[in-house]
C-alpha positions as CSV (number, residue, x, y, z in Angstrom):
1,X,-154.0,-3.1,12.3
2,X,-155.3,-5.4,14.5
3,X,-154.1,-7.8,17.4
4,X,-154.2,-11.0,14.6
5,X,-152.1,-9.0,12.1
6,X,-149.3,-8.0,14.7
7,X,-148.7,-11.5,15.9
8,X,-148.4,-13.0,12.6
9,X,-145.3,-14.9,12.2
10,X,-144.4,-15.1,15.5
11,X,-143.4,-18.5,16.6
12,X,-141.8,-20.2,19.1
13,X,-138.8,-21.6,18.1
14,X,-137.5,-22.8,21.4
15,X,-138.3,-23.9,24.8
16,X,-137.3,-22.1,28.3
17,X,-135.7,-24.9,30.0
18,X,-136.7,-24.6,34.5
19,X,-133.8,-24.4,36.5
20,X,-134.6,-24.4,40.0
21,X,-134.0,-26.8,43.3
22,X,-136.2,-29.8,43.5
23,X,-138.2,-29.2,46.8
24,X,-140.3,-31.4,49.1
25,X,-142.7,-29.3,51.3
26,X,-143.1,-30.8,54.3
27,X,-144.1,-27.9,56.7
28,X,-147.3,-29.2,57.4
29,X,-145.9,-32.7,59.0
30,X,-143.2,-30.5,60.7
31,X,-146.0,-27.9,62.3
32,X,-147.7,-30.8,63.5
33,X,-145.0,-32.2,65.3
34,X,-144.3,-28.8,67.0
35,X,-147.9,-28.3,68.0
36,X,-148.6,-32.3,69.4
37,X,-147.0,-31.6,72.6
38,X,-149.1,-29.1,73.7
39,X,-152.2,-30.4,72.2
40,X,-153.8,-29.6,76.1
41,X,-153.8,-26.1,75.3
42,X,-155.3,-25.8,71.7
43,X,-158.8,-25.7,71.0
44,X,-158.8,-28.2,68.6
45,X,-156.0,-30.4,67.4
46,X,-152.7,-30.1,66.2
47,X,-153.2,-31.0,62.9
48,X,-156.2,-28.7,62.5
49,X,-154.1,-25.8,64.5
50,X,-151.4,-26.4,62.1
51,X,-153.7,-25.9,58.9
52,X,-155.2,-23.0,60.1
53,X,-151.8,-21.3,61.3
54,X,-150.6,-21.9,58.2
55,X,-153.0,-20.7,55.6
56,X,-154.0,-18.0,57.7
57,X,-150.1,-16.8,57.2
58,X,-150.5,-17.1,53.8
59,X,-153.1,-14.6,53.6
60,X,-156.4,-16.7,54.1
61,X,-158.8,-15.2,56.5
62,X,-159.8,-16.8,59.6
63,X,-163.5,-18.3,58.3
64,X,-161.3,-19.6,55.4
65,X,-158.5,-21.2,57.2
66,X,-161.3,-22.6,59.6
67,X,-163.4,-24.6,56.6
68,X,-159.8,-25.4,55.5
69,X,-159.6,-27.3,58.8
70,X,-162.9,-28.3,59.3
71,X,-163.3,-26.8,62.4
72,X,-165.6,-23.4,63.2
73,X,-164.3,-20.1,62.8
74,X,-164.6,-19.0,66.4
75,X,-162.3,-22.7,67.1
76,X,-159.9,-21.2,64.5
77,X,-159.2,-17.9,66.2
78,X,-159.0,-19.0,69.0
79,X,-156.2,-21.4,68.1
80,X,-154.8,-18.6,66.4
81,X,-154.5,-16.5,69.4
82,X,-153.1,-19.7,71.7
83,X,-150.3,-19.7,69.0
84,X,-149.6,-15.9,69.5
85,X,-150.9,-14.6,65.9
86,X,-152.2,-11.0,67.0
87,X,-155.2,-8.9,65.5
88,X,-157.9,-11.5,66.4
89,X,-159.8,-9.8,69.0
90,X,-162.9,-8.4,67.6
91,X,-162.9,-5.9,70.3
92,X,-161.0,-2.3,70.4
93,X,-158.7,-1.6,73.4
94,X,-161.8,0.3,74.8
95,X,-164.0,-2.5,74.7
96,X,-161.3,-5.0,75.4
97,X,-161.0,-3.0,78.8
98,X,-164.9,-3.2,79.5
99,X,-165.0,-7.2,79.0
100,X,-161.6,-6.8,81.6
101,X,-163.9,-4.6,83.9
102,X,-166.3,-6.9,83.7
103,X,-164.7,-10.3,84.3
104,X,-163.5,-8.4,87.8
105,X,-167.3,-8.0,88.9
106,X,-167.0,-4.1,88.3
107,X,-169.6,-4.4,85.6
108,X,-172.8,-6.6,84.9
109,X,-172.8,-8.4,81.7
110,X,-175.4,-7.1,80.3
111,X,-174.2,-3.6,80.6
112,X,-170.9,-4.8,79.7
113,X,-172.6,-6.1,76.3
114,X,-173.9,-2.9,76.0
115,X,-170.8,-0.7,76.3
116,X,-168.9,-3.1,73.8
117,X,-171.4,-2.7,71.5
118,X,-170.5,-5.9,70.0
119,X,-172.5,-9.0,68.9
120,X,-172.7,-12.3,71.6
121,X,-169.9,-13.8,69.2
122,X,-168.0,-11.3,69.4
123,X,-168.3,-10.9,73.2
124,X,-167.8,-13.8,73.9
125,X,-164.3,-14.5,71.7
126,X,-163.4,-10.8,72.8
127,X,-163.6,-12.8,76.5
128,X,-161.6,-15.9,76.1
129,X,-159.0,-13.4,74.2
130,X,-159.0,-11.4,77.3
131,X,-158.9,-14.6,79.7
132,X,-156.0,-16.5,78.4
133,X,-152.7,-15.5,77.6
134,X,-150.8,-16.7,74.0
135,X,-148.6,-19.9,75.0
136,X,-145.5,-18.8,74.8
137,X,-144.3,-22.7,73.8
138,X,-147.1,-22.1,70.7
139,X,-145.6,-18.8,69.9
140,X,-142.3,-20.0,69.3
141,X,-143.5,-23.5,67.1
142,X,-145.3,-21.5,65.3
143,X,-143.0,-18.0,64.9
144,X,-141.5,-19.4,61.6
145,X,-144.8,-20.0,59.8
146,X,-144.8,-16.9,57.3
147,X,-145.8,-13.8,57.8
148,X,-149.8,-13.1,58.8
149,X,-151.3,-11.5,56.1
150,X,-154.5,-10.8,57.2
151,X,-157.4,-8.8,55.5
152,X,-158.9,-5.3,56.8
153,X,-161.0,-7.3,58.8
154,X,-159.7,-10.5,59.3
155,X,-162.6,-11.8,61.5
156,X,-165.2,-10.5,59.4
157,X,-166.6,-13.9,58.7
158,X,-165.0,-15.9,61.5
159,X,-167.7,-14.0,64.0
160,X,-170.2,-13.2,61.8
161,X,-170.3,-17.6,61.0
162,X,-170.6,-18.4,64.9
163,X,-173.3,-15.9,65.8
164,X,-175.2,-19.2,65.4
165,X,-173.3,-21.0,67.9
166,X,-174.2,-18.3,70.6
């Protein structure tokens, strides 16, 4: 017997009717609005922040929410971290306390570089991660924007894209 015979004479002899609330999505517009009046902070602008806080919740990785903005990756997670979304340091505690080392003289760069064992992209977004603090005004406009669904690695291509930039 095969797939054709068991569905013969099946029909459809009526139509699921949709029964759900009529909704207008305006989340966008409304993270704008949150984001505009501390536009001084962001790396880029609010609109762009907004778009990249927002798909990244949804589960889009940082290189992904970046092309979504038009802005570069690097940009991207660094906006992400202004707004308070964690796991965007490419650096583990360890090397995260080197580039701290490092920024209070206790360390050259180079050897810093070294002990990190990260790329000049990575370094150097590990740094501004390490140098400025989530703003806590960001954090909250931003708190009710889904969940952040990253990936294993969600900076995988968001470093790997800017190596050029460095």
């Amino acid at each position: 017997m095969t797939l054709s015979d068991i569905a013969a004479g099946i029909e459809v002899t009526a139509e699921q009717e949709r029964r759900d609330v009529a909704a207008v999505d305006e989340t966008g517009a409304v993270v704008v609005e949150r984001l505009r009046p501390h536009a001084e902070t962001l790396p880029c602008t609010p609109e762009a922040a907004a778009t990249v806080v927002e798909t990244h919740a949804a589960g889009t990785s940082v290189g992904e929410s970046a092309r979504e903005a038009g802005i570069a990756p690097v940009t991207a997670a660094k906006a992400l971290h202004c707004c308070g979304i964690s796991g965007v340091t490419p650096l583990s505690p360890i090397a995260r306390q080197v580039v701290r080392d490092w920024m209070a003289g206790e360390l050259g760069r180079t050897e810093a570089l070294e002990l990190t064992g990260a790329s000049e992209a990575e370094f150097a977004l590990g740094t501004y991660i390490e140098s400025h603090e989530p703003n806590p005004e960001l954090t909250e406009a931003t708190a009710d924007i889904g969940g952040s669904a990253v990936d294993a690695d969600p900076l995988a291509d968001a470093v790997g894209a800017v190596d050029e930039f460095f």
